[in-house]
C-alpha positions in Angstrom: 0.0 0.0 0.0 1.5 3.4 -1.1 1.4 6.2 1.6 -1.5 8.4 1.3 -2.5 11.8 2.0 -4.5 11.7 5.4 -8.0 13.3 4.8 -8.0 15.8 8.3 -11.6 14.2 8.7 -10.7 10.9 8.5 -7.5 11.8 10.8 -9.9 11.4 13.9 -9.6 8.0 13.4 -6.3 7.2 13.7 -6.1 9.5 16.9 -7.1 8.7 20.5 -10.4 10.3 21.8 -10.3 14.0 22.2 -7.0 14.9 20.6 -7.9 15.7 17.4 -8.2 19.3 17.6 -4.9 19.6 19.0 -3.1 17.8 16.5 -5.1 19.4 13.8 -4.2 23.0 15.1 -0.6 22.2 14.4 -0.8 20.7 11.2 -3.0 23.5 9.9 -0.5 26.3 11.8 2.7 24.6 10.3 1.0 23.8 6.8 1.8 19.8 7.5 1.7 17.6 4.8 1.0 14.5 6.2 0.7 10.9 4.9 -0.1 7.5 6.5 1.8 4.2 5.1 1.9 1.4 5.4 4.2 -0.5 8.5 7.7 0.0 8.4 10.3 -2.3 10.5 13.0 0.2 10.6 11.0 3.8 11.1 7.5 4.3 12.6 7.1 8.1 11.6 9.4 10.2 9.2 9.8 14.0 9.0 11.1 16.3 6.2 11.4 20.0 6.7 9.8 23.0 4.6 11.2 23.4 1.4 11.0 26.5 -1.5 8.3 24.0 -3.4 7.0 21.7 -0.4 5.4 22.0 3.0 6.5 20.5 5.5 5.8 16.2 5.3 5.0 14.2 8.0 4.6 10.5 7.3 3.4 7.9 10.1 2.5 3.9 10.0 -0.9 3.5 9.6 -1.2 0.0 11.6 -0.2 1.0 14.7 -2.4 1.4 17.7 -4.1 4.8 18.1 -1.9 5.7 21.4 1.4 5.0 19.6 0.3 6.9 16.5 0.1 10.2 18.9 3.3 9.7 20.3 4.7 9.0 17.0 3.3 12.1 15.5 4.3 14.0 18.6 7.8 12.9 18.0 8.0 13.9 14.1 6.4 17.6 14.8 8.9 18.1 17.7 11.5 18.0 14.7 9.5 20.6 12.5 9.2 22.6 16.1 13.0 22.4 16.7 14.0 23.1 12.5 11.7 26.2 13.0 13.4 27.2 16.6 17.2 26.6 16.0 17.5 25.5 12.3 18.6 23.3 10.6 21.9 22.5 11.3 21.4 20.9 14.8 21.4 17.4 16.1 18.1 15.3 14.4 17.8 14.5 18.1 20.1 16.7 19.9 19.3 18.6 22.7 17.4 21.2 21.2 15.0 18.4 19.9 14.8 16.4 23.3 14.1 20.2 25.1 11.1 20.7 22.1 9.5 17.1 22.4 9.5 17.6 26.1 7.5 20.7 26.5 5.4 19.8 23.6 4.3 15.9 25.3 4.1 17.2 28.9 0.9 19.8 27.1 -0.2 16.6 26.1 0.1 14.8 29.4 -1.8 17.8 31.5 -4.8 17.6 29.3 -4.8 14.0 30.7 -4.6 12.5 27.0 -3.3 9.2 28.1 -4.4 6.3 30.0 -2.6 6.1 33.5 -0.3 3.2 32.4 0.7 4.9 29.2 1.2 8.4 31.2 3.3 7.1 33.7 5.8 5.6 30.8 5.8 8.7 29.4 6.6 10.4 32.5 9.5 8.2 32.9 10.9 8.9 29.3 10.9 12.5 29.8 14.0 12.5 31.4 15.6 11.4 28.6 13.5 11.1 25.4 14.6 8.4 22.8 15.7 9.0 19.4 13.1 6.7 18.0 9.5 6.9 19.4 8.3 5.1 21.3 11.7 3.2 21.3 11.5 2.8 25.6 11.0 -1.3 26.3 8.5 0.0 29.2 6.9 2.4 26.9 6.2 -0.3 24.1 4.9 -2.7 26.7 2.5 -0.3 27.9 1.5 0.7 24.4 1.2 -3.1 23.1 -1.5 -3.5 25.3 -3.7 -1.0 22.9 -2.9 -3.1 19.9 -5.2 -5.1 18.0 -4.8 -8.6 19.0 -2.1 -10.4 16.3 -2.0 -14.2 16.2 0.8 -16.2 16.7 2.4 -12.7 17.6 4.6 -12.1 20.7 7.5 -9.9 22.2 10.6 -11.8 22.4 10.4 -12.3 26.0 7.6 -13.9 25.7 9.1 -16.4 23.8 9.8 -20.3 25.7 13.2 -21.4 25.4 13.8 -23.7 22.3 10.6 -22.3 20.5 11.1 -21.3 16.9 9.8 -17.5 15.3 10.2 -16.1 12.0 11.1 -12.3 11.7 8.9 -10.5 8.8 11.5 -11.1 6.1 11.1 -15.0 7.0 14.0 -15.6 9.1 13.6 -18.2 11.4 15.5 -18.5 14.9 15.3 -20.4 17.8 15.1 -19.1 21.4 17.7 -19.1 23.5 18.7 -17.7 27.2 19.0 -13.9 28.9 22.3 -12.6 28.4 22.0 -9.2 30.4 19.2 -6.7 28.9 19.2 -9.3 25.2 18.1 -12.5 24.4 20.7 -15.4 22.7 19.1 -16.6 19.8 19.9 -19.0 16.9 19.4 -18.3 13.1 18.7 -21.7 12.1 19.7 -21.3 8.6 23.4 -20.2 9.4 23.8 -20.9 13.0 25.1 -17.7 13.8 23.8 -16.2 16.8 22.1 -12.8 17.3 21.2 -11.0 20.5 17.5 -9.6 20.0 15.8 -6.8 22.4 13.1 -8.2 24.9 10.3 -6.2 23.2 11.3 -7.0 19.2 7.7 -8.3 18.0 8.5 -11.9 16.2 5.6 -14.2 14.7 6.0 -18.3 16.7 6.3 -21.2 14.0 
């Protein structure tokens, strides 16, 4: 599926209850172009700043719960926020973005936005937001909870010992033991190992 312009009507939908008008202010005060896709393993949102030609774009995963797609949203307009505040030639997320993204979720937070569970991991990441949203293993737990229910799906750390799962470019490995904050597991076609974060979402065999 190609990414398409978001209709601002149908934009309600994607959103949790009651934060439409918020997020709509912005993307009507900034001029956003924004565009939902389709799921992406290595990005959940993408921003690219104002040109001479082209408002600024906004693009976000369609498939992902409505809770994640605010905070994901959140996190690509803190980089228009922080271009337009100190230009273009700081950090992508330097200081000056982490400063931007943290006023502009705590707004979010007072209006009471979130369910407690989610606030509370929010809270926590304010102290030191990640460079990819929602990138915080607590965060993500919190926030899976919100997502449609995915057969045969599970975090890695919810993975048995021994028990095969495929990655989504069909990779399969099979579970191993904790080492630290990563899990030991074994590409069965090569038998190398790889360490894998606790909250990677694989598909079981």
């Amino acid at each position: 599926m190609p990414k398409q312009e978001a209709p601002i009507q149908q934009l309600s939908d994607f959103l949790p209850p009651a934060t439409f008008p918020v997020v709509s202010a912005y993307l009507h005060r900034y001029k956003i172009h924004l565009t939902i896709t389709r799921q992406r393993q290595s990005i959940l949102g993408d921003y690219r700043h104002q040109t001479v030609s082209r408002n600024h774009r906004i693009s976000i995963n369609g498939n992902l719960n409505p809770f994640a797609f605010l905070i994901t949203l959140l996190h690509e307009i803190a980089h228009l926020l922080a271009f337009e505040q100190y230009g273009k030639r700081i950090a992508s997320h330097g200081k000056e973005w982490k400063l931007v993204y943290s006023n502009l979720l705590q707004q979010f937070l007072e209006q009471k936005l979130f369910p407690e569970n989610i606030e509370t991991a929010l809270i926590k990441s304010l102290k030191k937001p990640a460079a990819s949203s929602c990138a915080e293993d607590g965060l993500i737990r919190e926030l899976r909870k919100y997502d449609k229910i995915k057969n045969g799906h599970k975090l890695v750390e919810e993975v048995p010992v021994d028990t095969l799962f495929r990655l989504t470019d069909g990779r399969v490995f099979k579970m191993g033991e904790k080492l630290r904050k990563r899990y030991k597991c074994l590409e069965v076609s090569s038998r190398k190992i790889y360490l894998f974060s606790p909250v990677y979402e694989v598909e079981l065999v």
